[in-house]
N, C-alpha and C positions, 0 to 999 in steps of 0.2 A: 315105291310107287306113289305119287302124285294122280291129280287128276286137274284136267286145264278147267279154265270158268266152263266151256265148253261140253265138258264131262267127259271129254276124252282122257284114256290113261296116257301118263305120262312118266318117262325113268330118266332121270339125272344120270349121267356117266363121265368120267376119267379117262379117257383114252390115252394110252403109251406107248409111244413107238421107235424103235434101238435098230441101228443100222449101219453100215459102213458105205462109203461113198465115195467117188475119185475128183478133187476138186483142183482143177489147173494141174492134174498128173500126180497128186498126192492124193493120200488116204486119208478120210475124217472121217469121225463118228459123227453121226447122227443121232438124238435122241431127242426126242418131243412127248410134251402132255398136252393132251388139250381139251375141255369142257366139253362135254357132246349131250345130246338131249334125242330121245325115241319118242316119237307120239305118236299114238294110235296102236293097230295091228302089229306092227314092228316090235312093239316094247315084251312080245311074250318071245319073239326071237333072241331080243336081247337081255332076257329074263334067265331065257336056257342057256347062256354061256355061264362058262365056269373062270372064276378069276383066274386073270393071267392067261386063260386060254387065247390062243392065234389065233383070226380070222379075217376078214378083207371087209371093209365097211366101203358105203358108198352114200351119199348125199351134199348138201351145199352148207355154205358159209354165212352167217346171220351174224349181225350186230347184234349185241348182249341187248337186255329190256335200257342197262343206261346208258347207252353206248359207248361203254369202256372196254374195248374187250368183242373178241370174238365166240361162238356157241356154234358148232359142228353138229348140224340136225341129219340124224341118219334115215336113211331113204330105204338102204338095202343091207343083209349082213349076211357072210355069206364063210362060216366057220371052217377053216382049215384043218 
């Protein structure tokens, strides 16, 4: 746990996600990580997951602070 200039809390996360898919009529896996960030209220929802646990996140797309790179800011989480 972080906190922004702001004094908001903030949690750093890893998101991973493994899947199979039909691409032109053929099977591919799928599997992605990708940087995600909670700020505020959100971050004690994303406090109580337990690693590795499944769940369905939702929010937008942000340019990293150097803009190398994208940062996955979560809005909603919603534990499976």
């Amino acid at each position: 746990m972080r906190y922004t200039p702001a004094g908001l809390p903030a949690l750093d996360l890893l998101l991973k996600h493994e899947s199979e898919a039909s691409e032109d009529g053929q099977p591919r896996k799928v599997s992605l990580e990708i940087k995600s960030v909670a700020i505020g209220a959100i971050t004690r929802a994303a406090q109580a997951l337990a690693l590795g646990s499944p769940a369905q996140f939702a929010g937008f797309l942000a340019a990293t602070r150097n803009g190398r790179g994208l940062v996955f800011h979560l809005t909603a989480i919603d534990a499976l």
